[in-house]
PyMOL commands that place a pseudoatom at each C-alpha (Angstrom):
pseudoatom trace, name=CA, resn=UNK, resi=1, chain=A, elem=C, hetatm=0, pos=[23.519, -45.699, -63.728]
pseudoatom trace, name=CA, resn=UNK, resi=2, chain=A, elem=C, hetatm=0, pos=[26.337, -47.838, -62.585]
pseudoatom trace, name=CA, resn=UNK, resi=3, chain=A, elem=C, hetatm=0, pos=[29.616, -47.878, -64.243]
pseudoatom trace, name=CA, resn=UNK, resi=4, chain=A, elem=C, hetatm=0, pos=[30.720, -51.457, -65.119]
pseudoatom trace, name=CA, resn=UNK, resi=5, chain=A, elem=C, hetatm=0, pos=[34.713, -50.308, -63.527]
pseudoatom trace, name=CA, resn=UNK, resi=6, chain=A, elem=C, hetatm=0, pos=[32.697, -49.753, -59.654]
pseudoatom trace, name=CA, resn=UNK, resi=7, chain=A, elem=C, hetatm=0, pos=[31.004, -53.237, -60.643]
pseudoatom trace, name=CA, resn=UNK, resi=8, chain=A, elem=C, hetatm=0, pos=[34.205, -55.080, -61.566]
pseudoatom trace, name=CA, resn=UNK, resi=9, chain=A, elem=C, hetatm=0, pos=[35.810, -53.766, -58.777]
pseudoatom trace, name=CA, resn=UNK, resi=10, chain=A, elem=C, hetatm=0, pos=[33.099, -54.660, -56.331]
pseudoatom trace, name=CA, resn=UNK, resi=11, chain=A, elem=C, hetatm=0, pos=[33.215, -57.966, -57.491]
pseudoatom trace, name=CA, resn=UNK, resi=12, chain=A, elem=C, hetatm=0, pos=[36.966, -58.256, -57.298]
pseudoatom trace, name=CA, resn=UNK, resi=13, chain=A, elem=C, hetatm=0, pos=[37.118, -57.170, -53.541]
pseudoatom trace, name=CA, resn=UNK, resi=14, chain=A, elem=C, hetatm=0, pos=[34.675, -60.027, -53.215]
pseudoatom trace, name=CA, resn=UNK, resi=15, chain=A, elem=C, hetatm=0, pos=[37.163, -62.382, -55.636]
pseudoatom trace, name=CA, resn=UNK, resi=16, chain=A, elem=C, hetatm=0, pos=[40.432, -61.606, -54.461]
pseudoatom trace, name=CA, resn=UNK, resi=17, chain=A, elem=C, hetatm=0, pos=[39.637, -62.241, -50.831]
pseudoatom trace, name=CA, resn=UNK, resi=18, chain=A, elem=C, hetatm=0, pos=[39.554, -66.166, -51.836]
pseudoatom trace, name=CA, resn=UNK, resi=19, chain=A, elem=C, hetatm=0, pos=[35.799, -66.072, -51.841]
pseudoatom trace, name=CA, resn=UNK, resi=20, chain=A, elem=C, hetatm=0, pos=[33.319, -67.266, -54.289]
pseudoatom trace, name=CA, resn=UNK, resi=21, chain=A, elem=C, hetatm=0, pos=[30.245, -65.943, -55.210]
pseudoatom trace, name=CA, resn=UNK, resi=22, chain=A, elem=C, hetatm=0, pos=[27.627, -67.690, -54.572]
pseudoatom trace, name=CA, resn=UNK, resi=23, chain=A, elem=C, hetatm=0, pos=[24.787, -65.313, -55.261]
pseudoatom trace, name=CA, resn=UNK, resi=24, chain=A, elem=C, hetatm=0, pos=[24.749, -61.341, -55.883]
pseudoatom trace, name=CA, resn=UNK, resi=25, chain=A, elem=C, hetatm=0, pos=[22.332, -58.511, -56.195]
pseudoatom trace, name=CA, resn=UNK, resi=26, chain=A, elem=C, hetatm=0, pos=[23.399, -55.317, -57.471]
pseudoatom trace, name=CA, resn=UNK, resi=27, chain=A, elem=C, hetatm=0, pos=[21.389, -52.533, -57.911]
pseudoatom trace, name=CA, resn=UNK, resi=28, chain=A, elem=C, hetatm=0, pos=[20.264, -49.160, -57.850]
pseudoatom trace, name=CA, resn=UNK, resi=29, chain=A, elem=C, hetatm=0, pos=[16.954, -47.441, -56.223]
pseudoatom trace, name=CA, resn=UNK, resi=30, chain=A, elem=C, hetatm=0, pos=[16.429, -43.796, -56.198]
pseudoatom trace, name=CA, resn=UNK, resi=31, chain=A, elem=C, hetatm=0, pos=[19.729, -42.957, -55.865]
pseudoatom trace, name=CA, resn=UNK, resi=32, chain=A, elem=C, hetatm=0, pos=[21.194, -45.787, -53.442]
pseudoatom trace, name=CA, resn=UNK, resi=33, chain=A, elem=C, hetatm=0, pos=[23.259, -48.635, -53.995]
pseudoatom trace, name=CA, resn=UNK, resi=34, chain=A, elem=C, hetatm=0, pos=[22.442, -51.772, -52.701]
pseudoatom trace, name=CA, resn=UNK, resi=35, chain=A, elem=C, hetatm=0, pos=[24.900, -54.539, -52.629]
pseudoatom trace, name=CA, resn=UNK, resi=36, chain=A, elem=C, hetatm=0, pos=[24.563, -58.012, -51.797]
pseudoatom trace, name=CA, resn=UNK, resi=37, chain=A, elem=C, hetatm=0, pos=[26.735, -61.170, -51.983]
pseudoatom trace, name=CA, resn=UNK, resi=38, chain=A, elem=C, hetatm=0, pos=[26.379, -64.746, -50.689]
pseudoatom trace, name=CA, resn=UNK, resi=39, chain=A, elem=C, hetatm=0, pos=[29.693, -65.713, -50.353]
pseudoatom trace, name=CA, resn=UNK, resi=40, chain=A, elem=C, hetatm=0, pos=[31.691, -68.549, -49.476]
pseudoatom trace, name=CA, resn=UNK, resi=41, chain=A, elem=C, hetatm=0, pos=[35.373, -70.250, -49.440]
pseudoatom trace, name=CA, resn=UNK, resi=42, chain=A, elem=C, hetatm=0, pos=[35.414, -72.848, -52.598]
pseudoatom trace, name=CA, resn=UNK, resi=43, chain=A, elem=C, hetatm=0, pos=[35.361, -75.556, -49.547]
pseudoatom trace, name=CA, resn=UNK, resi=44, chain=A, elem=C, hetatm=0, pos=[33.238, -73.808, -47.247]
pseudoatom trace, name=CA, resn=UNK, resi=45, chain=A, elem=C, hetatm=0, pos=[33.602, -72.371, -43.628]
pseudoatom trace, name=CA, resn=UNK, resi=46, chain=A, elem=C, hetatm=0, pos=[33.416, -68.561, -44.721]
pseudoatom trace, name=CA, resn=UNK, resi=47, chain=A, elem=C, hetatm=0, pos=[32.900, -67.144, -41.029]
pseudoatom trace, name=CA, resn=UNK, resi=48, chain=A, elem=C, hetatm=0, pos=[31.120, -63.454, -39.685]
pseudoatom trace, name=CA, resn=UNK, resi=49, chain=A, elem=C, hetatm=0, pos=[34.903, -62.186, -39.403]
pseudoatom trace, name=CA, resn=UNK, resi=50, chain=A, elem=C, hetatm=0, pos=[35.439, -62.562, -43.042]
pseudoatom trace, name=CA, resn=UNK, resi=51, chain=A, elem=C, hetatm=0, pos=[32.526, -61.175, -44.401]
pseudoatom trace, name=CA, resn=UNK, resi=52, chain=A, elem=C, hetatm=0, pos=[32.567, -57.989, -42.062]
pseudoatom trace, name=CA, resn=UNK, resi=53, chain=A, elem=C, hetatm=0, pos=[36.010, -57.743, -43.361]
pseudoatom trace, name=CA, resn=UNK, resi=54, chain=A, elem=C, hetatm=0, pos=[34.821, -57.591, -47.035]
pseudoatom trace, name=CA, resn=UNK, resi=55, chain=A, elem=C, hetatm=0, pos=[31.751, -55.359, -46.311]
pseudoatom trace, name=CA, resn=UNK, resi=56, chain=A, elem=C, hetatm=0, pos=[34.706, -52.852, -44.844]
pseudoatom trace, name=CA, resn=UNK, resi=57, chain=A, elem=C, hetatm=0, pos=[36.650, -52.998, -48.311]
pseudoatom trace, name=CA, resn=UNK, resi=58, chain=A, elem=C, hetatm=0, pos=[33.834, -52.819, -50.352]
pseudoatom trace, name=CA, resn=UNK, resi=59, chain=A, elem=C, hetatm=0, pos=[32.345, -49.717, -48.185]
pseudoatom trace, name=CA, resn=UNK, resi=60, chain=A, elem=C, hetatm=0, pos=[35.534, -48.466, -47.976]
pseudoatom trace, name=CA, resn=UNK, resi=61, chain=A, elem=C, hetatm=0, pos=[36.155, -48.473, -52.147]
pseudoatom trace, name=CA, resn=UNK, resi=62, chain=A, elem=C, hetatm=0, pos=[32.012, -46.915, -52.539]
pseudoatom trace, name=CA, resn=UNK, resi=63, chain=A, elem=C, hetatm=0, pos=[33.403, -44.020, -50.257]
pseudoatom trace, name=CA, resn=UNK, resi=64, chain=A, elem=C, hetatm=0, pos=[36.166, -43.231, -52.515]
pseudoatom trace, name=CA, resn=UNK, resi=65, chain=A, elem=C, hetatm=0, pos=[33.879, -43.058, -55.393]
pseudoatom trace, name=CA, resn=UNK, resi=66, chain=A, elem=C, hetatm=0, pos=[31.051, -40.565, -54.048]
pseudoatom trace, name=CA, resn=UNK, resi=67, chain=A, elem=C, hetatm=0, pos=[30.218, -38.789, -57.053]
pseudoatom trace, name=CA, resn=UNK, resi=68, chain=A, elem=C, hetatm=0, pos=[29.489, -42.086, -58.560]
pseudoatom trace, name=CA, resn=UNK, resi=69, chain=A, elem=C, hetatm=0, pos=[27.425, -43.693, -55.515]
pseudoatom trace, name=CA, resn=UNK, resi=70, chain=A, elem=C, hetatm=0, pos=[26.591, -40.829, -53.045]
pseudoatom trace, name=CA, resn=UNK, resi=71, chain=A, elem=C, hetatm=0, pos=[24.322, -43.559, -50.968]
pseudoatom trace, name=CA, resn=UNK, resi=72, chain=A, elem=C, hetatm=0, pos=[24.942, -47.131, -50.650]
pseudoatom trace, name=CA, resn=UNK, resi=73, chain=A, elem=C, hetatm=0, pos=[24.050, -50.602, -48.351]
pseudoatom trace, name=CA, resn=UNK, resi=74, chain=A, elem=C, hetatm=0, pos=[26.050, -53.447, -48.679]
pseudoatom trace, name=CA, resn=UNK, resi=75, chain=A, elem=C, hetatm=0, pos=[25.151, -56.647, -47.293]
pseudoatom trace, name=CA, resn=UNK, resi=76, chain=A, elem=C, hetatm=0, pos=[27.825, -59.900, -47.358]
pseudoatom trace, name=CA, resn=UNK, resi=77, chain=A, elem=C, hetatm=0, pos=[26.521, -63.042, -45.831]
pseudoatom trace, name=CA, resn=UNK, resi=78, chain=A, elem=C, hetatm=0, pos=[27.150, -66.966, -46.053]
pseudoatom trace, name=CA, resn=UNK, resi=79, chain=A, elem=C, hetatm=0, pos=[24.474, -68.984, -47.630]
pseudoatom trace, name=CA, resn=UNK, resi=80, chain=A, elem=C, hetatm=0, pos=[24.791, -71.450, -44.149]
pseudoatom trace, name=CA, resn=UNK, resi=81, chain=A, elem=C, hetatm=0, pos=[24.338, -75.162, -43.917]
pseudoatom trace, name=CA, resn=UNK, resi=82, chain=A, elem=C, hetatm=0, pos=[21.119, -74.884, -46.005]
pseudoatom trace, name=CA, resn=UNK, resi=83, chain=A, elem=C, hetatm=0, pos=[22.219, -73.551, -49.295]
pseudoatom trace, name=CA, resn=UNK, resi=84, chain=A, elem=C, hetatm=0, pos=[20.986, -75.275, -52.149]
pseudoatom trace, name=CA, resn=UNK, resi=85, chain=A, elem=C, hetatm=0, pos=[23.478, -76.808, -54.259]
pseudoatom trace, name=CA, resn=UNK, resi=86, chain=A, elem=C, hetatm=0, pos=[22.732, -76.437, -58.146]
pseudoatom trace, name=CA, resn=UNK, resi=87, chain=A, elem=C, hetatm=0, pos=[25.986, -77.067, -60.082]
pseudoatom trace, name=CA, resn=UNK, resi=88, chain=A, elem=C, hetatm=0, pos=[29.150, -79.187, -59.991]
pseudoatom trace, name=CA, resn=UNK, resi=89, chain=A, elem=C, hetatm=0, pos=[31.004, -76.935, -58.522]
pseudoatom trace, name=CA, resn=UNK, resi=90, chain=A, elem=C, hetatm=0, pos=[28.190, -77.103, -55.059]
pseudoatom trace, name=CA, resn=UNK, resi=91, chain=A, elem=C, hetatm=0, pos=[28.010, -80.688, -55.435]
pseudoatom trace, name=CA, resn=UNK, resi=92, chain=A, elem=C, hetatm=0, pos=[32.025, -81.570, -55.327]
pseudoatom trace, name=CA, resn=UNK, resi=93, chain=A, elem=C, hetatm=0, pos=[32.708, -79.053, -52.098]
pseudoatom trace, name=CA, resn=UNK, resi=94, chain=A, elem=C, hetatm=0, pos=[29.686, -81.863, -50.269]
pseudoatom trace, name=CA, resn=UNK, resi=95, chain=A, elem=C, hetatm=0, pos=[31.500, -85.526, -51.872]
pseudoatom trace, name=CA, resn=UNK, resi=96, chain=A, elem=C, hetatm=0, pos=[30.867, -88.055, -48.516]
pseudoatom trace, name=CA, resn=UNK, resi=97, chain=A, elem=C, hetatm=0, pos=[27.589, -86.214, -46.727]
pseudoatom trace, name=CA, resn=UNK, resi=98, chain=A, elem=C, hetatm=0, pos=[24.406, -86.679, -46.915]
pseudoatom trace, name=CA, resn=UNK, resi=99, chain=A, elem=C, hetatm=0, pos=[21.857, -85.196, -49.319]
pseudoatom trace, name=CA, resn=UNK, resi=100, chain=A, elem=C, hetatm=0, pos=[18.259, -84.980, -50.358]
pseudoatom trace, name=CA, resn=UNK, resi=101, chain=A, elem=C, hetatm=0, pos=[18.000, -83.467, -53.942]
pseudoatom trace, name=CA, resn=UNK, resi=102, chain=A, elem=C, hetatm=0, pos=[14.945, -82.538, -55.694]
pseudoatom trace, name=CA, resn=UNK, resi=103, chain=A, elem=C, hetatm=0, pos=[14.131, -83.329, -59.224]
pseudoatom trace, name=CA, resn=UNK, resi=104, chain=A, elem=C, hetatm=0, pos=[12.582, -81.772, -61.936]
pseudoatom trace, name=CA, resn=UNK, resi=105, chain=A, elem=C, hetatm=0, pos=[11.200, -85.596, -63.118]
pseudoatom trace, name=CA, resn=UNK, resi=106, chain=A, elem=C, hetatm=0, pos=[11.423, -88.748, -61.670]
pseudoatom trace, name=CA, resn=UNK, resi=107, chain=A, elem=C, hetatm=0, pos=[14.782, -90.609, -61.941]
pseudoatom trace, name=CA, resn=UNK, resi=108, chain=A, elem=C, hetatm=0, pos=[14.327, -94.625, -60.862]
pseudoatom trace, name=CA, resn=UNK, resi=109, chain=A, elem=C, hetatm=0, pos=[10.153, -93.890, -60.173]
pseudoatom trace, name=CA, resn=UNK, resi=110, chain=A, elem=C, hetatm=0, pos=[11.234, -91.113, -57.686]
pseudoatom trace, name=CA, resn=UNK, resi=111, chain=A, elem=C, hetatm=0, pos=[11.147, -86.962, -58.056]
pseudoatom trace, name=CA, resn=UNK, resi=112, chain=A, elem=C, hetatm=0, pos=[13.488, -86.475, -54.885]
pseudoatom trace, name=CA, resn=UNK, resi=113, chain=A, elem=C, hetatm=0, pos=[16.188, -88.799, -53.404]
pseudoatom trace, name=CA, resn=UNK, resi=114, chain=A, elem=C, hetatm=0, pos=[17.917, -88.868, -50.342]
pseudoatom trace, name=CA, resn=UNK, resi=115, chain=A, elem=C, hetatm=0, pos=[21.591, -90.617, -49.969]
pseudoatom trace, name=CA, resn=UNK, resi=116, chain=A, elem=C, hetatm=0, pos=[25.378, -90.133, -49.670]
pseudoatom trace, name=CA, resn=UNK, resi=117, chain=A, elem=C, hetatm=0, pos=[27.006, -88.270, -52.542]
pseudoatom trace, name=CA, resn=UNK, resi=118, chain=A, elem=C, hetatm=0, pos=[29.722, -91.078, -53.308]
pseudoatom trace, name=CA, resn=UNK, resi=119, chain=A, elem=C, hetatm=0, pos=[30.076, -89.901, -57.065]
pseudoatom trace, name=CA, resn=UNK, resi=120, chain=A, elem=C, hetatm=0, pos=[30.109, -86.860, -59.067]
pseudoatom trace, name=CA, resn=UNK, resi=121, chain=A, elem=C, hetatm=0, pos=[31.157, -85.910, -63.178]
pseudoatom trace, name=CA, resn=UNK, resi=122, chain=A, elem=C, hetatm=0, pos=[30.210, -83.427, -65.051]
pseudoatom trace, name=CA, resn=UNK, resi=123, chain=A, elem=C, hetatm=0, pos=[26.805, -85.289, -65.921]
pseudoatom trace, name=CA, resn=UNK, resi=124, chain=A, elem=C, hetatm=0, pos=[25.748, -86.493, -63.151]
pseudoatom trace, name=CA, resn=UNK, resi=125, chain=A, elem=C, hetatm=0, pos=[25.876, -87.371, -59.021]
pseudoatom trace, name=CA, resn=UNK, resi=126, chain=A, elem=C, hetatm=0, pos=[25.814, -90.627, -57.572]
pseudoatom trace, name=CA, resn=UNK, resi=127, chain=A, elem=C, hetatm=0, pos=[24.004, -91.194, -54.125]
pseudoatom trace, name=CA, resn=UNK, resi=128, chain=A, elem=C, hetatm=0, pos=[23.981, -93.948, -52.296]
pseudoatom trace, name=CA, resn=UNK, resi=129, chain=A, elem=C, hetatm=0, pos=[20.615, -94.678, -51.067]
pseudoatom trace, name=CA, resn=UNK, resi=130, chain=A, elem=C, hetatm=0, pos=[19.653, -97.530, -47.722]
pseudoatom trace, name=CA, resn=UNK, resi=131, chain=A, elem=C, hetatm=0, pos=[17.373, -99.960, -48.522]
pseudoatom trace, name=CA, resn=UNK, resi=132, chain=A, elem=C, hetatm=0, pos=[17.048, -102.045, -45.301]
pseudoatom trace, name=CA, resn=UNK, resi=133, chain=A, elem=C, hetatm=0, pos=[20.465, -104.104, -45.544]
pseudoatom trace, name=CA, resn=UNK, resi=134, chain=A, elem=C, hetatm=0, pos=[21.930, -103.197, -48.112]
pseudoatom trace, name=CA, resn=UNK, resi=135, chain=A, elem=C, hetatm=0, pos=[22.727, -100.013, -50.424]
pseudoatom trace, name=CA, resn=UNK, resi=136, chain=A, elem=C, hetatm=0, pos=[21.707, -99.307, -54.228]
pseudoatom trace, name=CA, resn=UNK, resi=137, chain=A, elem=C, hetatm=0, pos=[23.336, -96.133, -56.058]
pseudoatom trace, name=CA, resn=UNK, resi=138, chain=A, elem=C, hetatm=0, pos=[21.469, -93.877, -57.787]
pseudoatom trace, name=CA, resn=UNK, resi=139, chain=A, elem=C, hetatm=0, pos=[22.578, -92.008, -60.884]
pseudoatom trace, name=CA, resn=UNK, resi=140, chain=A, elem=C, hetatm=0, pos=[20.688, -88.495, -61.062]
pseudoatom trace, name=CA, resn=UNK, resi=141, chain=A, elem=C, hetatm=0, pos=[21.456, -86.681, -64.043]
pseudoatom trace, name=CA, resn=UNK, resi=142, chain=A, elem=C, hetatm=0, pos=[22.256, -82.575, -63.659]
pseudoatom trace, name=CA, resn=UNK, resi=143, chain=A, elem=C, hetatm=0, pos=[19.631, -81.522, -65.909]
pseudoatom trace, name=CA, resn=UNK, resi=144, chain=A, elem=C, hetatm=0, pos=[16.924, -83.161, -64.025]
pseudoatom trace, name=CA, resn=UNK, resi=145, chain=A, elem=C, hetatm=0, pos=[18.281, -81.973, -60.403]
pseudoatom trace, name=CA, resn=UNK, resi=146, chain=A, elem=C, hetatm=0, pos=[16.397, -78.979, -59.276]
pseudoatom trace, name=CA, resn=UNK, resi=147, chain=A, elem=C, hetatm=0, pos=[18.742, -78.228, -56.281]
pseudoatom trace, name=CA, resn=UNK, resi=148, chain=A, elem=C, hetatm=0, pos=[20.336, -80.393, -53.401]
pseudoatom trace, name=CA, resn=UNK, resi=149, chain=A, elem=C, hetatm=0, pos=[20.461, -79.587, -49.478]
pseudoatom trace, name=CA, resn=UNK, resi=150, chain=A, elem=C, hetatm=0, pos=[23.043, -81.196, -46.966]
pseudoatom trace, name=CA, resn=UNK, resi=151, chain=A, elem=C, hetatm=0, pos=[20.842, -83.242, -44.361]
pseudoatom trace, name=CA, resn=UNK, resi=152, chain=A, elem=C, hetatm=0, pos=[21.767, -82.218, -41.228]
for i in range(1, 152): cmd.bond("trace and resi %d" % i, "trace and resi %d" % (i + 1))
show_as sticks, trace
zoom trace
């Protein structure tokens, strides 16, 4: 069993390196940790140097504690250019690029839209969506977004 102070501090290596966690598995199988963290910087660009850097703190912290975790694996990664974007949080770091989000029902006769994010609130993004010569803007609610990707 873990003890919630190696899981707070695990997370706070993670934390006070400016990061933010994206996504995180935490567990333990027969006797080995395994660690996992998407990370990235609240406006992107987390790069390989920075998350070997945290791996080495985190290892470094599970080797001090070896009665608690005699085994361990620890994996940090970014989510790259393809992570879906759920929240408000995701959807203000991509304000002015391109998306295609995918709904959970239809919003304007369509279940998945693809535009500019020009507006987001705490309800809802706005995208603006081509339509030959002109643009129309399309308000998509957050509880009917499943996720959003960046169109590259």
């Amino acid at each position: 069993m873990l003890y919630p102070e190696v899981l707070g501090k695990i997370r706070n290596i993670v934390l006070s390196s400016g990061l933010e966690i994206v996504e995180e598995t935490i567990r333990e199988q027969r006797g080995v940790l395994f660690v996992k963290f998407l990370v990235d910087f609240p406006f992107g660009g987390v790069d390989i140097g920075t998350c070997e850097r945290v791996n080495r703190q985190i290892s470094n912290y599970l080797d001090s504690v070896p009665d608690l975790v005699p085994d361990y694996s620890v994996e940090i990664s970014s989510p790259g250019l393809d992570r879906k974007l759920r929240d408000y949080d995701d959807f203000k770091r991509v304000r002015g690029q391109k998306l295609e989000v995918l709904l959970s029902e239809k919003v304007s006769g369509k279940g998945q839209w693809q535009g500019v994010l020009r507006e987001i609130d705490e309800g809802k993004i706005v995208l603006s969506v081509s339509r030959g010569k002109s643009d129309i803007m399309v308000e998509i609610p957050y509880e009917k977004i499943i996720y959003g990707r960046i169109v590259l």
